[in-house]
C-alpha positions as CSV (number, residue, x, y, z in Angstrom):
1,X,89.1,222.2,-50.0
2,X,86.8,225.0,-50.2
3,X,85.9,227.1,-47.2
4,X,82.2,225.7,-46.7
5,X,83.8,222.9,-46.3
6,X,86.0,223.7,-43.3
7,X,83.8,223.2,-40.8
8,X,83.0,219.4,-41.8
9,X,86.5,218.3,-41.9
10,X,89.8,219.3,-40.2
11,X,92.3,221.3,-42.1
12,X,94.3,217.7,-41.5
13,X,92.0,214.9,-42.8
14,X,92.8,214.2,-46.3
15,X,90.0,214.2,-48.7
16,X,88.9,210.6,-49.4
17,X,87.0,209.5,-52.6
18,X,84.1,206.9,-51.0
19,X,83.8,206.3,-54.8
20,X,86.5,204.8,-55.9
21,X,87.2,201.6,-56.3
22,X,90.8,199.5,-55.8
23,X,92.5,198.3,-59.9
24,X,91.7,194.4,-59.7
25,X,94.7,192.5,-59.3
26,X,96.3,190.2,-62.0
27,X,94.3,186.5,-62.0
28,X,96.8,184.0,-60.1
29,X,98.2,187.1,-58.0
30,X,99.4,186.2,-54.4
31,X,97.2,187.3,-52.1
32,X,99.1,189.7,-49.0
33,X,99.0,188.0,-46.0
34,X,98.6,190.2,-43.1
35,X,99.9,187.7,-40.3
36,X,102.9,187.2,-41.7
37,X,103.5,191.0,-42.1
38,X,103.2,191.4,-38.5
39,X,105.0,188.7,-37.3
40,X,107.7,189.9,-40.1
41,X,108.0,193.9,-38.1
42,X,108.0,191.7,-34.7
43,X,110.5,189.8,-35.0
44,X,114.1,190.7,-34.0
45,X,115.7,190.9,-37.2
46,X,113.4,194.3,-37.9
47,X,115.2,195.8,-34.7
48,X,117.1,199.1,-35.3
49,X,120.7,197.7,-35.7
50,X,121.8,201.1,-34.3
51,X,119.7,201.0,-31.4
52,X,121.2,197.3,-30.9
53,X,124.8,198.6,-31.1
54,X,123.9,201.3,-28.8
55,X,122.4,198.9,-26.2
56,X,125.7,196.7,-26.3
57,X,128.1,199.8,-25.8
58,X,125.7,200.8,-22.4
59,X,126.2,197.3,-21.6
60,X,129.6,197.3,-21.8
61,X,130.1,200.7,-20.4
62,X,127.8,199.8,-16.9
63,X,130.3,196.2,-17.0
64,X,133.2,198.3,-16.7
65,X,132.7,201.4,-14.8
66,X,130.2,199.6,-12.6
67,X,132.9,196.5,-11.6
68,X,133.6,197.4,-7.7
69,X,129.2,196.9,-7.5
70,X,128.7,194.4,-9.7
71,X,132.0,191.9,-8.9
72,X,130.6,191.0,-4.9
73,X,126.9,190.2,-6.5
74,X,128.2,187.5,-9.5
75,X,130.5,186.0,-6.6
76,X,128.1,186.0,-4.2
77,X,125.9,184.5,-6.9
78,X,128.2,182.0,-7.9
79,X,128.9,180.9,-4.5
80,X,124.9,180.7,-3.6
81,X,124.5,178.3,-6.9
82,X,127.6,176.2,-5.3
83,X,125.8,176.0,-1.8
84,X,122.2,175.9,-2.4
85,X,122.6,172.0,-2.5
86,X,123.9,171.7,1.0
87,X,121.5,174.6,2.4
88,X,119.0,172.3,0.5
89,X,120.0,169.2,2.1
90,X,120.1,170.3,5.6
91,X,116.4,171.7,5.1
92,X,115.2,168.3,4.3
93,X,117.5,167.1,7.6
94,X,115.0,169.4,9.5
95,X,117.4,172.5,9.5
96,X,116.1,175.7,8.9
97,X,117.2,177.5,6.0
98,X,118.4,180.8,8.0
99,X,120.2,178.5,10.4
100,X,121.4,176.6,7.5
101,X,122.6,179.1,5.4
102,X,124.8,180.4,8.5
103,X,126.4,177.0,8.9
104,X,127.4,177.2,5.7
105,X,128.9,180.5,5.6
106,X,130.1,180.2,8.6
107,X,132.6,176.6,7.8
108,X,133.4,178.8,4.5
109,X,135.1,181.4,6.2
110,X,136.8,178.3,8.2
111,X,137.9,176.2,5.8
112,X,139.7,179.8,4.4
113,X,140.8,181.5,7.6
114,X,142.7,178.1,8.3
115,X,144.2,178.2,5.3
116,X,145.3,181.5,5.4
117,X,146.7,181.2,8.7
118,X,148.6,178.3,7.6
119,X,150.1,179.8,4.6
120,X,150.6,183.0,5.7
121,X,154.2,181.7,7.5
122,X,155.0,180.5,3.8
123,X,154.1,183.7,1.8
124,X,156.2,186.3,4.2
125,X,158.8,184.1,4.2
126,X,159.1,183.9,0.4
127,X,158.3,187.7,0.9
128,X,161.4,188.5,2.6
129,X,163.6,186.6,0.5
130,X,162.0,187.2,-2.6
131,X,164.9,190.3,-3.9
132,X,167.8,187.3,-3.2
133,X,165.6,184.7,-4.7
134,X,165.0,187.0,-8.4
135,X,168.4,188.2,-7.7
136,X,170.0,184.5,-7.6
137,X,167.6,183.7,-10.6
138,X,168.3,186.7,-12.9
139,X,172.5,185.7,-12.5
140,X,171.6,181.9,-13.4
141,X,169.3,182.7,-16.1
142,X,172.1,185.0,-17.3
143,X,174.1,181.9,-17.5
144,X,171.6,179.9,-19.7
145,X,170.6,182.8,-22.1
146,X,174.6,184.1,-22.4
147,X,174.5,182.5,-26.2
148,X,171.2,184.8,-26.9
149,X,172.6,187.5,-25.5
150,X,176.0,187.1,-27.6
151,X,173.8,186.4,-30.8
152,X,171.8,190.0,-29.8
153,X,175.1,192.1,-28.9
154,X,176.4,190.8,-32.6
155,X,173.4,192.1,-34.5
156,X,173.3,195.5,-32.4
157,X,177.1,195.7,-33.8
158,X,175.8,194.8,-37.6
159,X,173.3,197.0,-37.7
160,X,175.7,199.9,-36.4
161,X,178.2,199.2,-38.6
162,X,175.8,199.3,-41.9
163,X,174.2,202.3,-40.8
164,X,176.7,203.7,-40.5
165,X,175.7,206.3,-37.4
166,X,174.5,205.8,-33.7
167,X,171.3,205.4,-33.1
168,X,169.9,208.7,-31.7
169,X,169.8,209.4,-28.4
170,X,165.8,209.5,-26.9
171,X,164.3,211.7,-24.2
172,X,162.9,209.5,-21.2
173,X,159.7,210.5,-20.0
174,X,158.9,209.6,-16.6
175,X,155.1,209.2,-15.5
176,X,155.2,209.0,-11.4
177,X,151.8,207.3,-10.2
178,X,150.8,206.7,-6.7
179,X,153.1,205.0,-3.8
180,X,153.3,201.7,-3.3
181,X,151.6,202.3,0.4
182,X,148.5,204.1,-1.8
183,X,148.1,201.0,-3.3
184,X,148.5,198.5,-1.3
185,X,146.3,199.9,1.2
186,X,144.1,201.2,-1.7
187,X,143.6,198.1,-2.4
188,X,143.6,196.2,0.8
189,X,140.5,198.5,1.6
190,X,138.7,197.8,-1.7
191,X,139.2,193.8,-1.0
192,X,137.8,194.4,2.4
193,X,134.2,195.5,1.2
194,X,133.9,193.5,-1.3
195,X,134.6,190.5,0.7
196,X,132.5,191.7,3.4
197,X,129.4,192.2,0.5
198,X,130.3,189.2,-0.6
199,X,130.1,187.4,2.6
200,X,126.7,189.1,3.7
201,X,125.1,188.8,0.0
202,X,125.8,185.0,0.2
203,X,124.0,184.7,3.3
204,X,120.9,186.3,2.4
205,X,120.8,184.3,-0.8
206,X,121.2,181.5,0.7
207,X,118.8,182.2,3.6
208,X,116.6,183.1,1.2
209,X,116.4,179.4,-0.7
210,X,113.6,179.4,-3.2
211,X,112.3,183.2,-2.5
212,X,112.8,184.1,-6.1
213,X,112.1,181.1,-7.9
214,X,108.5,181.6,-6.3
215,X,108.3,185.4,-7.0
216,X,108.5,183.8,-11.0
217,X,106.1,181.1,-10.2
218,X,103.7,183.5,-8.8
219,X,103.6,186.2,-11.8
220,X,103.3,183.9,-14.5
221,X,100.0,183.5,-15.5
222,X,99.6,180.3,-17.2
223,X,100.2,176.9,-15.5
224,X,102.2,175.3,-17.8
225,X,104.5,178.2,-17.7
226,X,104.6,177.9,-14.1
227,X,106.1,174.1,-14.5
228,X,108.6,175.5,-17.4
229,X,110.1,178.0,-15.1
230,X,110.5,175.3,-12.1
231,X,111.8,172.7,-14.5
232,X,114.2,175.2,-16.2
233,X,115.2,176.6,-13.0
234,X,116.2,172.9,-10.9
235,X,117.9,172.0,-14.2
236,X,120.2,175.3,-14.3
237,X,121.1,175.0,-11.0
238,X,121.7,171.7,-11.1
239,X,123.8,171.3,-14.0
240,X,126.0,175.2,-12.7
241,X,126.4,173.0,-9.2
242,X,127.7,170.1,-10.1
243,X,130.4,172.0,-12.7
244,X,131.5,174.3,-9.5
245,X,131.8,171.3,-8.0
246,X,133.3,169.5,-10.1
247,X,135.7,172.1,-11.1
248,X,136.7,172.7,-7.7
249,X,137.2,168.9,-6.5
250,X,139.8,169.1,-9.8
251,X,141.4,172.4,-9.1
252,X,142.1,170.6,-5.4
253,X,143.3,167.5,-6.5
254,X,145.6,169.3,-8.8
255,X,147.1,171.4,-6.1
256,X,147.5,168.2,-3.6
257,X,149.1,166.0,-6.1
258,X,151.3,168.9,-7.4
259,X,152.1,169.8,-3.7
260,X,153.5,166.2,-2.8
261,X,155.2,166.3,-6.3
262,X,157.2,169.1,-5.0
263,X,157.6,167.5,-1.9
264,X,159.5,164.9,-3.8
265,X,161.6,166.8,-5.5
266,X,163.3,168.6,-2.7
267,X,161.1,172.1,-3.1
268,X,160.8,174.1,0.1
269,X,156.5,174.9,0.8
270,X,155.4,172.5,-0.9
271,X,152.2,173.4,0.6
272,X,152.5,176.8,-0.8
273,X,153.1,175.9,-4.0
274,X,149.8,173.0,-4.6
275,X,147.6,175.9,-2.6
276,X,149.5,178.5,-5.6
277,X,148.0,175.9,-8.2
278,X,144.7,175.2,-6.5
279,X,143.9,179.1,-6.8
280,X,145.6,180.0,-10.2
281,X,143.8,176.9,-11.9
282,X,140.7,178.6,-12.1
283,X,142.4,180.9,-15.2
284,X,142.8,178.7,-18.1
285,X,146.4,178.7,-20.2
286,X,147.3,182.5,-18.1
287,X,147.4,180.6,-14.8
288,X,149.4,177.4,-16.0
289,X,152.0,179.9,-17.3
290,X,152.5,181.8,-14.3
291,X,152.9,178.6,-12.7
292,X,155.5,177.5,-14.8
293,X,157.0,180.9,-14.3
294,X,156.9,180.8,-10.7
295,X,158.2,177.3,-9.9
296,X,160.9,177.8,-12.6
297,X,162.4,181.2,-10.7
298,X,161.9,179.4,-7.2
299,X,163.8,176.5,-8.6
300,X,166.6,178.0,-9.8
301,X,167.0,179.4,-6.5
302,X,167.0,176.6,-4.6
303,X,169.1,173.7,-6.7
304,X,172.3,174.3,-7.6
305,X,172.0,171.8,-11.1
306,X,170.0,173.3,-13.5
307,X,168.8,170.0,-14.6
308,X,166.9,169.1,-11.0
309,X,166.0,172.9,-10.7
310,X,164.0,172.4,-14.3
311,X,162.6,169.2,-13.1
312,X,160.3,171.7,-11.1
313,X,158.1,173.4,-13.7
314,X,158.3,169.6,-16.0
315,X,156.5,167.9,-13.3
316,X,153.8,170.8,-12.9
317,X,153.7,170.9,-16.7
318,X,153.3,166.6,-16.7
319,X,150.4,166.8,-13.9
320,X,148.6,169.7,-16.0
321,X,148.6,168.1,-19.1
322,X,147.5,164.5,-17.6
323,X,144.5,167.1,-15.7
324,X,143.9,169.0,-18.7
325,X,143.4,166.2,-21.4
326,X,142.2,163.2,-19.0
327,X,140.6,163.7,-16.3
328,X,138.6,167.2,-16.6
329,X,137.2,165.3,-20.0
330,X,136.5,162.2,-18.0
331,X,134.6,164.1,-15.3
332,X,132.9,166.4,-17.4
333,X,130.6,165.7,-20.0
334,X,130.3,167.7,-23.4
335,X,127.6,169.9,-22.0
336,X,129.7,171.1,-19.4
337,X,133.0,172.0,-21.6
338,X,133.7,175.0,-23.1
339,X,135.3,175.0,-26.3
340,X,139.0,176.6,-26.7
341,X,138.1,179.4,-28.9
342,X,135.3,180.8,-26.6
343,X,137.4,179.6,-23.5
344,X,140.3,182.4,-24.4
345,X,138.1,185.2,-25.7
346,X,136.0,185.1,-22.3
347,X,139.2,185.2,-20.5
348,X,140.4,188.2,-22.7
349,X,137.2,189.7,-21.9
350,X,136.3,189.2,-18.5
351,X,140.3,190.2,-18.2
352,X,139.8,193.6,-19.9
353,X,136.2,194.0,-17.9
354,X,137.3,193.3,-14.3
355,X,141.3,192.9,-14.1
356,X,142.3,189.5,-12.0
357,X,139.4,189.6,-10.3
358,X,137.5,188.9,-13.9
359,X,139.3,186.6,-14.8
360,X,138.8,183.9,-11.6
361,X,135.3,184.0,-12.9
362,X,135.7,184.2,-16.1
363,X,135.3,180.5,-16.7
364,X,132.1,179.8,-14.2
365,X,130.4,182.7,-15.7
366,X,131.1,182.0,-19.0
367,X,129.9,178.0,-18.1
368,X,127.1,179.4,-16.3
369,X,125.6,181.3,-19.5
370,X,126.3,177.9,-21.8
371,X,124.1,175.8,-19.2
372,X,121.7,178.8,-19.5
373,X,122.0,178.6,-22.7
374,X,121.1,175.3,-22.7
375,X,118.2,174.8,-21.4
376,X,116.5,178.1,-23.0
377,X,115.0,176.9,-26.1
378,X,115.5,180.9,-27.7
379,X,119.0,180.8,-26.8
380,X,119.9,176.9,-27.4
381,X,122.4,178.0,-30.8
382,X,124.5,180.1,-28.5
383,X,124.9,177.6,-26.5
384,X,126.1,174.7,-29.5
385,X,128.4,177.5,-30.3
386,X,130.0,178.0,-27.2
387,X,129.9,173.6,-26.3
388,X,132.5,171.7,-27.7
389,X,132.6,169.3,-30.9
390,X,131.8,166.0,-31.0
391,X,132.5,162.9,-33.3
392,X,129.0,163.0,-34.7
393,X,129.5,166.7,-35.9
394,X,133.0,166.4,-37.2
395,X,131.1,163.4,-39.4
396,X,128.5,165.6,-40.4
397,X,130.9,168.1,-41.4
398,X,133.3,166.1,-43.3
399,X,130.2,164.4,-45.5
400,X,128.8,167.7,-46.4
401,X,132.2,169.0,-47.5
């Protein structure tokens, strides 16, 4: 560029030829299309896969560190999508949905402070004897595993003998953490506020009713959209209501038929024990196991036969698998199951996000997000991934194999 030039163009345009002409393409040449290209860098698949992996990690990292915040808000959540059905239905009985929404929360915290005043006797009692009861259990178990043990003692003694040294001697490190009285009341406080922000959250949500629901109406523009979102919402909440419903009324049942089965059988609470069910059913496999563990320590304790005391944890184990493979697949329909594979890695998740607390809501959250799923056109695959198999797809499978 020469310097008479400089003050027609910036040192930063590039020269252009209005001259010159574009080589003619090849005849029969596709011709570019445009559209496509664009449609091509929108969609997601032209995403930065780092910036993707980097979203996931925050996502993770705010799941974790942000648990003691974010644990009251999916319960409360979880409880309003439970209750909104009865708020609903005393609306339409001409009760307000504040004064509703009270009513509700208020017979909650009933229907629990009843039941925690009635087991409470049960729990300190099995409390205080708990050190004679693992005690008692630890000689009898002793007695039943003595073969092991022998079969252990003998290999220890092989193994020395054709190694022909000891085995060396290891330094113990000791890690001390915080008391037991830290902890407890640690965690006793912790429990406290959440509860509480649990129990106020829930009454604002459900006070609330619709609120929301016509925020969404109100920004979308188109009308059509507006009748999406409505129809999408009522059939989400729905279809999430009726399986914590549903998955409740079982969870109860389960406890009350495994309460009088211990009744039966000579156990001592029986109460206790269906109430113990009830609550631990709501982890799937990790709950039935300590179940089984439980019942199988108390009953040692209490029966002097072995053979009665293991009728315990065989008559738990009878009314699970009769729950488990019966009715929960007679109440529940295919949309509403979960299949095993996803069932355990949301529990290892949830488990590894949250602790216990993650995993008693590990299931409806996980079942939440597959009705979601669901009825989201975008996200419908991860839904058939999560839902189980049925005859028609096993078919399928087989005839294209």
């Amino acid at each position: 560029m020469s310097a008479g030039t400089t003050d027609d163009h910036s040192l930063l345009a590039p020269e252009v030829d209005e001259g010159a002409q574009a080589a003619s393409v090849e005849p029969g040449a596709p011709q570019p299309d445009i559209g496509r290209t664009e449609s091509a860098l929108a969609a997601v698949r032209a995403r930065s896969l780092g910036v993707t992996i980097l979203a996931v990690l925050a996502l993770l990292y705010t799941l974790y560190f942000a648990r003691d915040f974010l644990l009251p808000i999916v319960i409360a959540v979880l409880l309003n999508l439970l209750f909104s059905p009865v708020v609903r239905a005393l609306t339409r009985g001409g009760v307000g949905a504040p004064l509703g929404a009270a009513l509700v929360v208020v017979a909650l915290l009933g229907v629990v402070g009843v039941a925690v005043y009635e087991l409470s006797t049960p729990v300190q009692r099995w409390a205080v004897e708990a050190p004679r009861t693992l005690s008692t259990a630890e000689a009898r178990m002793k007695t039943l595993l003595k073969p092991l043990e022998r079969v252990r003692r003998t290999a220890e003694q092989v193994e020395t003998a054709t190694s022909g040294a000891a085995p060396p001697k290891t330094t113990e490190v000791v890690v001390r953490g915080p008391g037991l009285v830290a902890r407890v009341f640690g965690t006793t406080q912790r429990f406290a506020a959440g509860a509480l922000q649990v129990i106020i959250l829930l009454y604002f949500l459900l006070a609330a009713g619709d609120l929301f629901l016509q925020k969404l109406v109100k920004v979308l523009p188109q009308l059509g959209d507006k009748r999406t979102a409505v129809q999408i919402a009522r059939a989400t909440e729905s279809s999430i209501s009726t399986y914590l419903i549903t998955a409740l009324a079982i969870n109860v049942g389960e406890g009350i038929v495994v309460g009088i089965a211990m009744y039966l059988l000579g156990m001592p609470n029986p109460a206790l024990w269906g109430a113990l069910v009830a609550l631990l059913e709501f982890i799937p496999y990790l709950g039935a196991a300590v179940v089984v563990l439980v019942l199988t320590v108390a009953a040692l304790t209490t029966f002097d036969a072995v053979g009665h005391a293991l009728l315990v944890p065989a008559a738990f184990l009878a009314i699970n698998l009769l729950q488990s493979q019966v009715i929960t697949p007679l109440l529940f329909s295919r949309r509403l199951t979960l299949n095993p594979v996803a069932l355990f890695v949301g529990l290892a998740f949830w488990w590894w996000i949250w602790g216990v607390p993650g995993a008693f809501v590990a299931v409806p959250l996980m079942a939440t997000f597959k009705i979601f799923c669901d009825h989201i056109d975008a996200l419908a695959p991860i839904g058939e991934f999560l839902g189980q198999r049925d005859e028609r797809e096993r078919r399928e499978t087989v005839r294209a194999a």
